[in-house]
ZADO-1210 file (C-alpha; in nm, 4 decimals, padded with zeros to 6 digits):
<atoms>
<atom x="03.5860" y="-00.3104" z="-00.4240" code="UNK" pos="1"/>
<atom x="03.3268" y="-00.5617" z="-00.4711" code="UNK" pos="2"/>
<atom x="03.1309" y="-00.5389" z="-00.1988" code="UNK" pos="3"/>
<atom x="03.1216" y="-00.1211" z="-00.2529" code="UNK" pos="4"/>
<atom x="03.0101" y="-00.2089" z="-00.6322" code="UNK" pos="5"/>
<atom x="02.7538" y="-00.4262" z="-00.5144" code="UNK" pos="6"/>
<atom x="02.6179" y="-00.1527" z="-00.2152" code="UNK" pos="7"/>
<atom x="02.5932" y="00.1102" z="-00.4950" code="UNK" pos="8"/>
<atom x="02.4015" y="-00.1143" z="-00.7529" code="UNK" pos="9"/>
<atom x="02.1680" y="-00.2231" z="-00.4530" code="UNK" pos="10"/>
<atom x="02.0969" y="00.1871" z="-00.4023" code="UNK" pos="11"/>
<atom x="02.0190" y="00.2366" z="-00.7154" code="UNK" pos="12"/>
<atom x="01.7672" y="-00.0499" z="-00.7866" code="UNK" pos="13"/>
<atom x="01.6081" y="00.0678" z="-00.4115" code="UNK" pos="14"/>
<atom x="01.5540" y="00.4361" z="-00.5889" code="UNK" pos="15"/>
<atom x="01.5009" y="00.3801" z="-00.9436" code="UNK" pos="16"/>
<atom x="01.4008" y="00.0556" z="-00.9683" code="UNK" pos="17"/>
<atom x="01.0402" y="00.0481" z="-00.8984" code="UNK" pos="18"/>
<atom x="00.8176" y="00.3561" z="-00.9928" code="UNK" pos="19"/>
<atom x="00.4282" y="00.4034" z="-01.0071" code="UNK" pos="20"/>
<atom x="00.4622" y="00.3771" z="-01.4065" code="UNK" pos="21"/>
<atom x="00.5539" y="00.0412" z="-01.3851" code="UNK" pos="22"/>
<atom x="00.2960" y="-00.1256" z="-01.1752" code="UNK" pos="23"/>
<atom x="-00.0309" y="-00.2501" z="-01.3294" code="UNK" pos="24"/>
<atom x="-00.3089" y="-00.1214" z="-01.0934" code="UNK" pos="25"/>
<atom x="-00.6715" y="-00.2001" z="-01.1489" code="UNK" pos="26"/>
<atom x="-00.8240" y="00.1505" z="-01.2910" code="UNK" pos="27"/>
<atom x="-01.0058" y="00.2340" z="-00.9886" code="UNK" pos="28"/>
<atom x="-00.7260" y="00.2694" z="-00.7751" code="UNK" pos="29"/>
<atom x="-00.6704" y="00.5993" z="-00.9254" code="UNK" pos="30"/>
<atom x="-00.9230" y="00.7863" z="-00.6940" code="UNK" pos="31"/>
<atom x="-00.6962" y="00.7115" z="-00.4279" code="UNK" pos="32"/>
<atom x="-00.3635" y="00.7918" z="-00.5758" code="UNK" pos="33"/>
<atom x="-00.5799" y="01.0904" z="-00.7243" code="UNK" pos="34"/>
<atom x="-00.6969" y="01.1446" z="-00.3577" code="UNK" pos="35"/>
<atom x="-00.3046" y="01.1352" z="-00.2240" code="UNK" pos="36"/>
<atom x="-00.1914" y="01.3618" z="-00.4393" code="UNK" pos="37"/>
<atom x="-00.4751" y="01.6222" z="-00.3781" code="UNK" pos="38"/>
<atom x="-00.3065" y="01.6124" z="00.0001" code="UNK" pos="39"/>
<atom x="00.0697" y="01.7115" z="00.1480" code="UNK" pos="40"/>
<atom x="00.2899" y="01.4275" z="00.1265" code="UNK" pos="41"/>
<atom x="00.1857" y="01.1702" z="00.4403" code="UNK" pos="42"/>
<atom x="00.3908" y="00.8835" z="00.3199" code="UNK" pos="43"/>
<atom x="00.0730" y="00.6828" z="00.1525" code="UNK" pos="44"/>
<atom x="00.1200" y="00.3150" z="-00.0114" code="UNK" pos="45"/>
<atom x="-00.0778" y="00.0431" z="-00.1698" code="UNK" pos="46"/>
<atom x="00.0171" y="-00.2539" z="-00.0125" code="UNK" pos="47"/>
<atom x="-00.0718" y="-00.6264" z="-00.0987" code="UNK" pos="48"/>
<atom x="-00.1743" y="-00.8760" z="00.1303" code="UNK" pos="49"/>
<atom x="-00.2897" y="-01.1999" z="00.1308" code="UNK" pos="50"/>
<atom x="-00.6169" y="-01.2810" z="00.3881" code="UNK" pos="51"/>
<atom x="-00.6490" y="-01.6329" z="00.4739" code="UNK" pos="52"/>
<atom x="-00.5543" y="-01.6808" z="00.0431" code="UNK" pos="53"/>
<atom x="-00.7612" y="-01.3737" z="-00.0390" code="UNK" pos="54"/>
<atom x="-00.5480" y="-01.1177" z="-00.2153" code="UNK" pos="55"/>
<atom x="-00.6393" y="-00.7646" z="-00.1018" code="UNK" pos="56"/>
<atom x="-00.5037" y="-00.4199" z="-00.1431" code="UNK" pos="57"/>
<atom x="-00.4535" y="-00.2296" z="00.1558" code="UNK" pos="58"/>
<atom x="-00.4682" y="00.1776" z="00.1313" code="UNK" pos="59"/>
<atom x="-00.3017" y="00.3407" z="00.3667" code="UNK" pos="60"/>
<atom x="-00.3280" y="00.7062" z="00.3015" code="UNK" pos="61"/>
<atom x="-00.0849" y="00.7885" z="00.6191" code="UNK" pos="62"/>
<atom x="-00.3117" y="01.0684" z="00.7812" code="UNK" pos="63"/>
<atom x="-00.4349" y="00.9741" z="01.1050" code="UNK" pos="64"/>
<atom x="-00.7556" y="01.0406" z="01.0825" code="UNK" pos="65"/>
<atom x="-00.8178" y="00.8066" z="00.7584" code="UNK" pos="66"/>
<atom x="-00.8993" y="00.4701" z="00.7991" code="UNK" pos="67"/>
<atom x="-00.6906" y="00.1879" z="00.6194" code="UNK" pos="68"/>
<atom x="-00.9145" y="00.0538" z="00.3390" code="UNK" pos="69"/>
<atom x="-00.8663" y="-00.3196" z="00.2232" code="UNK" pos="70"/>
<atom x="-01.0311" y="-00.4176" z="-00.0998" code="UNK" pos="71"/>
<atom x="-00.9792" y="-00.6691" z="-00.3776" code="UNK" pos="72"/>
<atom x="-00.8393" y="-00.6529" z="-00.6792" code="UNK" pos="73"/>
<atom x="-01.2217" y="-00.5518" z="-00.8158" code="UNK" pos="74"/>
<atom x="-01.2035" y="-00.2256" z="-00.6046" code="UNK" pos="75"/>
<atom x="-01.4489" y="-00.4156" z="-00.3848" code="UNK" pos="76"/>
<atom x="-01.4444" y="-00.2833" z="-00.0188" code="UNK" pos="77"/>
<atom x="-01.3501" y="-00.6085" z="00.2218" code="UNK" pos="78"/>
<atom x="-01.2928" y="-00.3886" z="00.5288" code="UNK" pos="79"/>
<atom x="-01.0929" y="-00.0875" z="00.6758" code="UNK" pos="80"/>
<atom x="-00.9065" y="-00.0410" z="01.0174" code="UNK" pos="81"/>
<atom x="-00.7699" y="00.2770" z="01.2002" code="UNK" pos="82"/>
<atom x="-00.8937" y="00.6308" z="01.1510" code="UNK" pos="83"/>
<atom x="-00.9071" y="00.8871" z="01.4447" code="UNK" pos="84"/>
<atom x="-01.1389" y="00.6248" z="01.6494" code="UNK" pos="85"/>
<atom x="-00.9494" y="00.2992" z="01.5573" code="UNK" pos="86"/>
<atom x="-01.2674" y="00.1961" z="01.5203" code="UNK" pos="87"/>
<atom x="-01.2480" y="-00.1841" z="01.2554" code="UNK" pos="88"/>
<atom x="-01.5187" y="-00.3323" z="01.0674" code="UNK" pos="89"/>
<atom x="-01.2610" y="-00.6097" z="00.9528" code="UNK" pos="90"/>
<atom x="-01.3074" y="-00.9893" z="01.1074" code="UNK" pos="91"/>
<atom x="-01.2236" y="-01.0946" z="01.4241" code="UNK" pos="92"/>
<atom x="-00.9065" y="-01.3001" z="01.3093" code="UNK" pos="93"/>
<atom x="-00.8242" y="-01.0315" z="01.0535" code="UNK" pos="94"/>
<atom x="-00.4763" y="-00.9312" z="01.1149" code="UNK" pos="95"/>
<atom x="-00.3251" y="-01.2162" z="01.3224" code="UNK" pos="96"/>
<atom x="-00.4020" y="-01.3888" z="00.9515" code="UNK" pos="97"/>
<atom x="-00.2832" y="-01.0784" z="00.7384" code="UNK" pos="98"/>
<atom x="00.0188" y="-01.1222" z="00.5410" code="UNK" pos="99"/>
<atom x="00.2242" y="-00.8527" z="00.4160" code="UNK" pos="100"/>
<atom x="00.3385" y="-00.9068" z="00.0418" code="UNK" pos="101"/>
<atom x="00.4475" y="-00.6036" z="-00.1329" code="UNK" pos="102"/>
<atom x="00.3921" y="-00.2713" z="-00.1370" code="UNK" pos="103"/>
<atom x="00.2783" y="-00.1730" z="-00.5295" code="UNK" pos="104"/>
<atom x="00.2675" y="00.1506" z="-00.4969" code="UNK" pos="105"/>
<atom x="00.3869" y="00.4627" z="-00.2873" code="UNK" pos="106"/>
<atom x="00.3507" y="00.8370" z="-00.3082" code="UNK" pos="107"/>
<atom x="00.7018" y="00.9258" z="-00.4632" code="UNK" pos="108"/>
<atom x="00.6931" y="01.2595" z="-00.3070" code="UNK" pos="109"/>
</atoms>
């Protein structure tokens, strides 16, 4: 009984415990969340990383043919990766030394 207890409080913190309205985003990062939503649902996130102790944002708009923008946390643009070309401006070194944090926010569609 426990262990079915514990299952169902794990679901629910997985659905309802983290919303957009809860996370503290610079201001800027509203184009892109404003962006998103002007778009079908393509399974978009702000991610955080950390770049050789560099925090960065990583917007991932999930179409194909949109790069992956990484940026700090003053909305400046660092690099981007991916698009229809796969085409990088990002260093050489960039994602063997990427590391994956958190994701802070995703399109709740």
């Amino acid at each position: 009984m426990k262990t079915k207890t514990l299952i169902t409080f794990l679901i629910l913190i997985a659905f309802f415990g983290c919303s957009s309205d809860d996370v503290n985003l610079p201001d800027c990062f509203q184009n892109f969340i404003d962006f998103v939503n002007d778009r079908p649902p393509h399974g978009a996130t702000i991610d955080k990383v950390i770049y050789k102790e560099k925090i960065l944002f990583a917007f991932n708009s999930g179409l194909p043919d949109v790069p992956v923008a990484y940026e700090d946390e003053k909305c400046q643009n660092f690099c981007s990766s991916g698009g229809l070309l796969g085409e990088t401006n990002c260093p050489d070194d960039f994602f063997e030394n990427l590391v994956f944090v958190e994701i802070v926010w995703t399109d709740p569609r």
